[in-house]
LUMVEX-523507 format. One record per residue: residue in three letters; x, y, z of N, C-alpha, C, CB in turn. Coordinates in steps of 0.1 Angstrom, whole numbers, plus 2048, in hexadecimal, padded with zeros to 3 digits. Atoms other than C-alpha are relative to their C-alpha. Last residue first. Glycine has a CB too. Layout:
BEGIN
alaXYZXYZXYZXYZ;...
! end
This chain:
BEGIN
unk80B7FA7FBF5CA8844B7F47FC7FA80180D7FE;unk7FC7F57F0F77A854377F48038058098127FE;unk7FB7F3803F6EA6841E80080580C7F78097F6;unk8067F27F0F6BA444248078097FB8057FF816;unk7F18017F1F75A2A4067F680E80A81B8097F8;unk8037EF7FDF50A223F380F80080A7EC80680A;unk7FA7FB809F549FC3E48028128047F87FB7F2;unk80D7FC80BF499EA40380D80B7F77EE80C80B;unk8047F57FAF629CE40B7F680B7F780D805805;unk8118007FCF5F9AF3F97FF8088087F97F5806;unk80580180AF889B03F87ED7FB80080B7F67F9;unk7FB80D804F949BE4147FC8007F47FD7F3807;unk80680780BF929DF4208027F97FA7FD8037F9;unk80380F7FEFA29E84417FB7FA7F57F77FC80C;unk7F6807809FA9A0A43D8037F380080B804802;unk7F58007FCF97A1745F80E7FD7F47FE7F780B;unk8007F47FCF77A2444C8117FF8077F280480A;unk7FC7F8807F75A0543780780C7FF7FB8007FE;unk7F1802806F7A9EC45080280B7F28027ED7FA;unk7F87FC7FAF60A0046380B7F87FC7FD80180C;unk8047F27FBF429FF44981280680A7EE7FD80C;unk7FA7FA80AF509DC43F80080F7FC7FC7FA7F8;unk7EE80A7FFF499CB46480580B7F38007E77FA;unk7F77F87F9F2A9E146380D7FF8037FB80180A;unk8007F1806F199D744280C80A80E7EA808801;unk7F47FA80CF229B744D7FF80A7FD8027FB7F3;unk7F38037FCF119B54708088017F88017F6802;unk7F87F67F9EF59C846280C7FE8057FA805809;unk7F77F580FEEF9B044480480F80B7F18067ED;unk7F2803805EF19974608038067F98047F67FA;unk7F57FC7FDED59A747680F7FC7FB8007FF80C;unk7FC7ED7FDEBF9AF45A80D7FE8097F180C80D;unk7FB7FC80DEBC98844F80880F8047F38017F5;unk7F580980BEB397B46F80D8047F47F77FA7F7;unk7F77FD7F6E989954788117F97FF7F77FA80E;unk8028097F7E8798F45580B80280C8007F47F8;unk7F58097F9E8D9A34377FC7FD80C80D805802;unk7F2804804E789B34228098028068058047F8;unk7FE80680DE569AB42A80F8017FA7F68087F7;unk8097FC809E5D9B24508007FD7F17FF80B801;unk80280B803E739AD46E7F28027F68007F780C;unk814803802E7E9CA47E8057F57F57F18107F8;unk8067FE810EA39C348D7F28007FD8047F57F6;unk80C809803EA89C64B27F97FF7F47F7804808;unk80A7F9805ECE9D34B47F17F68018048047F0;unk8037F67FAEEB9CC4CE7F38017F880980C800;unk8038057F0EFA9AA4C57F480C80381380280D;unk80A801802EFD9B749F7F97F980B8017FC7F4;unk80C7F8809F0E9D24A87F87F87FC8048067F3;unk80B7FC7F3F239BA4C17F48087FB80780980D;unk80980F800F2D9A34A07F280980E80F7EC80A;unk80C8037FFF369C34927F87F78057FF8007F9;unk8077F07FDF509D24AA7F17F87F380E8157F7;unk8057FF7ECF5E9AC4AD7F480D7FF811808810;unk80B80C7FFF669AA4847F480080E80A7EF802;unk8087F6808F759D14877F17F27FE80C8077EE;unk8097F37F6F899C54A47F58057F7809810804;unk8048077F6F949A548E7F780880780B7FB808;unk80C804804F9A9BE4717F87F480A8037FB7F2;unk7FA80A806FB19D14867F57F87F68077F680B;unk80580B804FAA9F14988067F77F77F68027FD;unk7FD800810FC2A024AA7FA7F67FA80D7FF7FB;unk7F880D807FADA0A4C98068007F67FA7F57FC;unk7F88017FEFA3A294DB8097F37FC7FE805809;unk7FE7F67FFF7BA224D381280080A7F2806805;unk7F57F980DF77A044BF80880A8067F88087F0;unk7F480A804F699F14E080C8067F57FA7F17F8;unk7FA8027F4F54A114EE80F7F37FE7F17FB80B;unk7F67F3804F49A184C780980080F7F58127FC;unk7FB7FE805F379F54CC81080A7FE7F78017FE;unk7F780A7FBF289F54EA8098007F97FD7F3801;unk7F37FD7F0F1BA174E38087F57FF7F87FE813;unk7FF8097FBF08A0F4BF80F80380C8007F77F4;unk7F48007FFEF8A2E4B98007F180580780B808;unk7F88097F1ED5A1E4AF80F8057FC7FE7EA803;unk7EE801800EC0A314928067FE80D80780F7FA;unk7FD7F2805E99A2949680D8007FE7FD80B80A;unk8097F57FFE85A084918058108047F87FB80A;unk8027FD7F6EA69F54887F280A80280D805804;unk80880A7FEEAB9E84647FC8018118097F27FC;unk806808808EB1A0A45A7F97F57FF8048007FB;unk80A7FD801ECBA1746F7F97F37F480180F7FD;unk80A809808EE8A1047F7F48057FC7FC7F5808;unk8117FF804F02A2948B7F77F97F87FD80B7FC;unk80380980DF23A2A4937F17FE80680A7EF7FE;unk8117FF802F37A494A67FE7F87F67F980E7FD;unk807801809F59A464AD7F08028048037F47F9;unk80A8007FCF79A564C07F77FB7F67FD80C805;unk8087F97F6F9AA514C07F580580A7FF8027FE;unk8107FF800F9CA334A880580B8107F37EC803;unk7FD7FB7F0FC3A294A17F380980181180B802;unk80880A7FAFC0A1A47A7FA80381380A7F27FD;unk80280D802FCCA3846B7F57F280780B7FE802;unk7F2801809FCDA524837FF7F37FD810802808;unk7F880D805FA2A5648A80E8047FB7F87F97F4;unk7F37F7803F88A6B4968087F680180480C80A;unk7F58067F7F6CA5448980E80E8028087F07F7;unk7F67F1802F49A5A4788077FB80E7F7814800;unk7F67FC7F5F35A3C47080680C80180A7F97FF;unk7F77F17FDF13A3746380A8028087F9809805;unk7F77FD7F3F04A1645980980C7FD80A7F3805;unk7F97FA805EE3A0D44480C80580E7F68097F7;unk7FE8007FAECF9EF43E80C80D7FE7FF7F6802;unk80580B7F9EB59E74288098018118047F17F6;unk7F68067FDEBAA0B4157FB7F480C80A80B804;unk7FE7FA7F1E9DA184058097F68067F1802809;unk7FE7F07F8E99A203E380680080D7F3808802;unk8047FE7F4E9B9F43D38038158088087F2808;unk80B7FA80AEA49F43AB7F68098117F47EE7F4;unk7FB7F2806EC89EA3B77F18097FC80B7FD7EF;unk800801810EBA9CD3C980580E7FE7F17FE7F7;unk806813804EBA9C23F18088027F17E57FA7FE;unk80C802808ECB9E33FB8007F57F87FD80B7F8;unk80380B807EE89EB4117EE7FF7FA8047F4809;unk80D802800EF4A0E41D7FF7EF7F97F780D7F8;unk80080B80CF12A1C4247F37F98088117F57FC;unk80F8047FCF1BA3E4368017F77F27F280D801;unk80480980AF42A454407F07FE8008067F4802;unk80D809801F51A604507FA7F87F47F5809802;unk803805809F74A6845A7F07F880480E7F87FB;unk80E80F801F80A7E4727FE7FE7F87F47FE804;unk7FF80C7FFFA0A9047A7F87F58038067FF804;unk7FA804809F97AB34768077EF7FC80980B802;unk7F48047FDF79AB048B8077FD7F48007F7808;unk7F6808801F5DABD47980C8028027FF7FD7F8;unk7EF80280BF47ADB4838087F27FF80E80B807;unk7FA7FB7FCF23ACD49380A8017F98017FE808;unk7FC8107FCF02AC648181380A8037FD7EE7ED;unk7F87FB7FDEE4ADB48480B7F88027FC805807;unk7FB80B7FAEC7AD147780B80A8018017F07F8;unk7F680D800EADAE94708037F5804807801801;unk7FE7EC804E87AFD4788107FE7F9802811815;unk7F48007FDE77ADB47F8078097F48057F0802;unk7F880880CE53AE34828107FE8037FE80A7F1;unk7F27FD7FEE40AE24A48027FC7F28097F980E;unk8007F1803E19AE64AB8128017F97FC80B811;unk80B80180CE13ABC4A980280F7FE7EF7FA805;unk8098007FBE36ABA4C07F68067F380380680D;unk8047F7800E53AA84B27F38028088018037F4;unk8067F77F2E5EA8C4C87FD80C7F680E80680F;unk7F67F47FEE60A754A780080180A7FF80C7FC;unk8047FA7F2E4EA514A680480A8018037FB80D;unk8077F4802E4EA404807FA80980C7F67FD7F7;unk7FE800811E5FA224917EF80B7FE7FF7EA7F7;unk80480B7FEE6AA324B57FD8007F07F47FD80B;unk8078057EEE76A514C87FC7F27FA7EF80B80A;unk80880B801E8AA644AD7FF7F98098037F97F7;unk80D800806E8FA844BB7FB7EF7FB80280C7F2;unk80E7F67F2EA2A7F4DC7F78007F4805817809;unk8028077FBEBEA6C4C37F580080C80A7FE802;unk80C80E807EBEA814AB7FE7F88088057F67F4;unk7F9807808EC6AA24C57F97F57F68087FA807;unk7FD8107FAEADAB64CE8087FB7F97F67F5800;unk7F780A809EACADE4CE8007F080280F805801;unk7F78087F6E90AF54DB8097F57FA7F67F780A;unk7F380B80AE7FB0F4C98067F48108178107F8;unk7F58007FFE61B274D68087F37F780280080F;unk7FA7FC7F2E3EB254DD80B8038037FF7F7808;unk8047EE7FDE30B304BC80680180C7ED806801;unk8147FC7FBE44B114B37FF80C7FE7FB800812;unk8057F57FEE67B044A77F38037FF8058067FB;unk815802800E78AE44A780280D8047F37F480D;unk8037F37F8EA1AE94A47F48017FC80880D7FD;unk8097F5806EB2AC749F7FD80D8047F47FB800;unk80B7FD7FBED0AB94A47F98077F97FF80480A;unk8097F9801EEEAA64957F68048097FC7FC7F7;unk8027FB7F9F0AA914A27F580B7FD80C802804;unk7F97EF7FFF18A884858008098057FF8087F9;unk7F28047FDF0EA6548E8078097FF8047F67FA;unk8027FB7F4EEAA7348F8117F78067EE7FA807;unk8047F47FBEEAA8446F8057FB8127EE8037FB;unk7F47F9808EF5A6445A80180D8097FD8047EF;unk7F18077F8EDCA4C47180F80A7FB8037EA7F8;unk7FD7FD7F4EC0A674678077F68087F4802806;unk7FA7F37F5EC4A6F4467FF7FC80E7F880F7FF;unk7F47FB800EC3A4C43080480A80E8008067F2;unk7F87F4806EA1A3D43480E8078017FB809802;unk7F1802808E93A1C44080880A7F57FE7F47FA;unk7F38027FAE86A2846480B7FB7F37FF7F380B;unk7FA810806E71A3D45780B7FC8058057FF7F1;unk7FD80E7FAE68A594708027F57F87F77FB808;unk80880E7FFE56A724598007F58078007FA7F5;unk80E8007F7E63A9146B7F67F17FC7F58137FB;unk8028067F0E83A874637F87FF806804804809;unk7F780D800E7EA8743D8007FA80F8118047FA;unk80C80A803E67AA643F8047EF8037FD8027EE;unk8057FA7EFE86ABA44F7F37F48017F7816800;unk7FC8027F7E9BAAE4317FC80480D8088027FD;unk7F97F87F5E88AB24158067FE8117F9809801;unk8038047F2E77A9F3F980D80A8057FF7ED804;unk80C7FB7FAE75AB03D98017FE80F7F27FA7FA;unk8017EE806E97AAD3C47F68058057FE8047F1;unk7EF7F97FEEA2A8C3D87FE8107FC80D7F97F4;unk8028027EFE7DA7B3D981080D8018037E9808;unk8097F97FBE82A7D3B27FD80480D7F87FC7FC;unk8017F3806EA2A733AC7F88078077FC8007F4;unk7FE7FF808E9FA543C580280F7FD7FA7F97FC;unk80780680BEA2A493E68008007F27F7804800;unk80D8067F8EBFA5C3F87F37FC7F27F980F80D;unk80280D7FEEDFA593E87F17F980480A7FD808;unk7FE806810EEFA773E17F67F17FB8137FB7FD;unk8097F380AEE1A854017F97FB7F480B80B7FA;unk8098067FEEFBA664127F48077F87FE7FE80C;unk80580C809F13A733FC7F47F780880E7F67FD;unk7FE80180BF14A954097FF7F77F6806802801;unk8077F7802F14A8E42C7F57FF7F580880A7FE;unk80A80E7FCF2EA7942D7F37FF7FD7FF7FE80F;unk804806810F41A944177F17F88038107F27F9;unk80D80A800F39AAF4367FF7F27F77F38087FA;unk7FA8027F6F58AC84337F67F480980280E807;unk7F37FB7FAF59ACF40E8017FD80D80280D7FF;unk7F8809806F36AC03FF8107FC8098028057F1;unk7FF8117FBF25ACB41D8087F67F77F07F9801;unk7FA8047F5F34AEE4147FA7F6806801809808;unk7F07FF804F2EAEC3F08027FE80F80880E7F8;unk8017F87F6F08ADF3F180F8008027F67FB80C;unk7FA7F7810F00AC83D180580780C7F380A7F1;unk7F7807805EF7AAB3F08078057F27FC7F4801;unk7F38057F4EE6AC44088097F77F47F87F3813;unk7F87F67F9ED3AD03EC8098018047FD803806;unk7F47FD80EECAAB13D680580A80C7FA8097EB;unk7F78067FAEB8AA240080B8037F57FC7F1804;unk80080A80DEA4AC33FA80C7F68028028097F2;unk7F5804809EA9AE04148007F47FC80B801804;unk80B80480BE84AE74258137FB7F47F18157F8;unk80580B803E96ADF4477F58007F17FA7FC80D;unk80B8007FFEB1AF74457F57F97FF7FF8067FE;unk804801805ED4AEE4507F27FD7FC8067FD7FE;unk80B7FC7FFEECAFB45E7F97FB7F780080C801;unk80A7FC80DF0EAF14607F27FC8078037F67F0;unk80580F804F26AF447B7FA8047F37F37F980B;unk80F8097FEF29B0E4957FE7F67F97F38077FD;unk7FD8017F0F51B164957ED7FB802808813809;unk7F48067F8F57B0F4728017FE80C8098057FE;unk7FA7F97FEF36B1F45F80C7F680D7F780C802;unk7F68047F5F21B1044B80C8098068077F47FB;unk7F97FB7FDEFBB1343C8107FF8077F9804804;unk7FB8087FCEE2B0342781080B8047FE7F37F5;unk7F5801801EC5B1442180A7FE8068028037FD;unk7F47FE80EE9EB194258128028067FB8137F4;unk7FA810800E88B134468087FF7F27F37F3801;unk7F48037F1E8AB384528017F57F87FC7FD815;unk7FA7FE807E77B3E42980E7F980D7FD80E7FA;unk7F57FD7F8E59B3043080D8018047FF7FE805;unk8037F0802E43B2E41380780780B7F0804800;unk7F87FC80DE46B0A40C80680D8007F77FE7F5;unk7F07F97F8E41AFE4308048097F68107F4805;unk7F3800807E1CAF442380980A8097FF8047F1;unk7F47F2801DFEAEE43B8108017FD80080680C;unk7F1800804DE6AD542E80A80E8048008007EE;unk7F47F6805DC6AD543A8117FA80080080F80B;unk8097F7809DA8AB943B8068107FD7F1801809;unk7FD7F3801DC2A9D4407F38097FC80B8017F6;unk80E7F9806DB7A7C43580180B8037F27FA804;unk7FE7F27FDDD9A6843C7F08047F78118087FA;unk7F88047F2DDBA404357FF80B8098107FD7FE;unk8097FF7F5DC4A474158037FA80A7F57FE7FF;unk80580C7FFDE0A393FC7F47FF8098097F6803;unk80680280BDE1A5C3EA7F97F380480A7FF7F4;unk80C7FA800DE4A6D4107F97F57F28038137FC;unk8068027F5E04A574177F18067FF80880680B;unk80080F803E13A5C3F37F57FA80D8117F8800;unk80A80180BE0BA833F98007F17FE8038087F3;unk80A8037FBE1DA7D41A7F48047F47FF80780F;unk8068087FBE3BA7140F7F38038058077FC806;unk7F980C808E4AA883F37F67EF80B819803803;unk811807803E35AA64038007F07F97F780C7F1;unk80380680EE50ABA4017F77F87FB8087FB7FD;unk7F17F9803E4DACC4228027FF7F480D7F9807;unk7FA80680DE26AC542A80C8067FD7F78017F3;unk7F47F0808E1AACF44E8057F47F681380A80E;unk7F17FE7FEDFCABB45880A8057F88057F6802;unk7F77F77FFDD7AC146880E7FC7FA80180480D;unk80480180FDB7AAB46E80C80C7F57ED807800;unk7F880D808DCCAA548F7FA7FE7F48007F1808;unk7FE80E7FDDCBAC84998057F87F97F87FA802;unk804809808DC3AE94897FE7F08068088017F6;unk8117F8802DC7B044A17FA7F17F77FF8157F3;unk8068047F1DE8AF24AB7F28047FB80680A810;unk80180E7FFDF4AEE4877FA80180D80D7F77FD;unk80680980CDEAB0D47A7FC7F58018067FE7F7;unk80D7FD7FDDF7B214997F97FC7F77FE80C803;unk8008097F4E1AB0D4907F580680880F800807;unk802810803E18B194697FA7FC80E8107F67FB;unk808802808E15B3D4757FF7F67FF8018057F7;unk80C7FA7F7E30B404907F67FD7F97FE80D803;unk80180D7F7E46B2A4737F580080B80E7FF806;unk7FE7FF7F3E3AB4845E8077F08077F1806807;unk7F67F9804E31B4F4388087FA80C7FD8107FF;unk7FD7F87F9E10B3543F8128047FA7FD7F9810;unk7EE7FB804E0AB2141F7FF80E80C8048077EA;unk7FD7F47FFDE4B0D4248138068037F480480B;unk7F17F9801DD8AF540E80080F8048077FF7F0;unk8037ED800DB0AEC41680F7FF8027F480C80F;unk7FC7FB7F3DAAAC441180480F7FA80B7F5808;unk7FE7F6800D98AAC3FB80280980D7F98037F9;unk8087F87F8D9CA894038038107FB8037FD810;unk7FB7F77F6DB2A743EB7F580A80580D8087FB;
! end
């Protein structure tokens, strides 16, 4: 690993005249969970480091009923998922959190860092962006908000800008009559990162679909609402036939990557089932080889 000059601005103003003055020998470290692995394998050579550690705007996890919840981007993926009010009005939330990579990555890595890396095969940003989440980048120039879908732009692509950290997320109050679901598949149990992963959230009577939001990730180069989709489920009483149809077109719609583990082929059938049992779970439809997690509120 290249030696390099750690520096801990107090400021977001501070950090984000660090990173412009500095350039592209220049990048901001949150937890550092992925880009010290990225520096160890000399992929990144960096000649400063500028830590978020010491800035306090980007700390903790906030909610309040008519704005939402808040949440800061140095907050830890244990945080958000030990976190009483995302436990309480968020579960979806909550257990995705519970779930990301491993222990370790979970008690260091952080949720601002997470997005800003662009992986496409990680937990938070299909869970976030079916909950309708945004961001809030911040400069010396000012703030501006993006949704997930405006920020991730491609595989490991953001829209942040090289001066800009992401200051939260922001994710809207919950409809009393919704249910969210996040489920993931993975080759092996021993495997961190999910092969394929689907995010629903539904306002929903029983089987009678309102409104939904479903969301692919993982085997897709960024997270894909799936429109066509949520346009067929949406005002229907679903059935398990409707719920067969709603994935066949999910898996009509996506361009799977294709790579050492798993092969274009392969991805889009374990997204087809993951999604067929993703929304027979959420509507009450669970058969037998359905996934073992029932849908919580939200």
């Amino acid at each position: 690993m290249r030696e390099f000059e750690f520096l801990q601005p107090g400021s977001v103003i501070e950090a984000s005249k660090m990173l412009a003055d500095l350039g592209e020998d220049c990048r901001l470290m949150a937890g550092g969970t992925a880009l010290m692995l990225v520096m160890r394998q000399r992929m990144l050579m960096p000649s400063h480091i500028v830590s978020a550690e010491r800035i306090e705007a980007l700390r903790g996890i906030h909610y309040d009923p008519v704005r939402g919840l808040r949440i800061g981007a140095l907050s830890r993926h244990s945080d958000i998922a030990r976190s009483s009010p995302v436990r309480a009005h968020y579960p979806m939330l909550a257990s995705m959190a519970a779930r990301v990579a491993n222990p370790q990555v979970r008690n260091q890595g952080t949720l601002g860092g997470n997005l800003c890396y662009g992986d496409p095969s990680t937990d938070p940003p299909g869970c976030l962006m079916a909950l309708g989440a945004e961001l809030v980048l911040a400069s010396a120039r000012g703030q501006r908000v993006l949704p997930m879908e405006s920020f991730l732009l491609d595989f490991f692509v953001t829209a942040i800008e090289p001066d800009e950290l992401v200051l939260e997320v922001r994710v809207p109050p919950p409809a009393p009559d919704a249910t969210g679901l996040y489920t993931r598949f993975k080759r092996t149990a021993a495997e961190h990162r999910p092969l394929v992963s689907v995010s629903l959230l539904a306002r929903h009577d029983a089987a009678l679909c309102h409104e939904i939001a479903l969301v692919v990730g993982a085997s897709v180069p960024v997270p894909l609402r799936m429109r066509r989709a949520e346009e067929f489920l949406s005002g229907q009483r679903v059935s398990l036939d409707m719920a067969r149809e709603a994935a066949n077109i999910v898996a009509q719609d996506i361009s799977p990557l294709s790579d050492a583990r798993g092969d274009e082929v392969y991805r889009r059938e374990m997204v087809r089932i993951n999604a067929q049992r993703t929304i027979e779970a959420t509507f009450g439809l669970v058969t037998d080889g359905g996934p073992s997690r029932e849908p919580t509120s939200y």
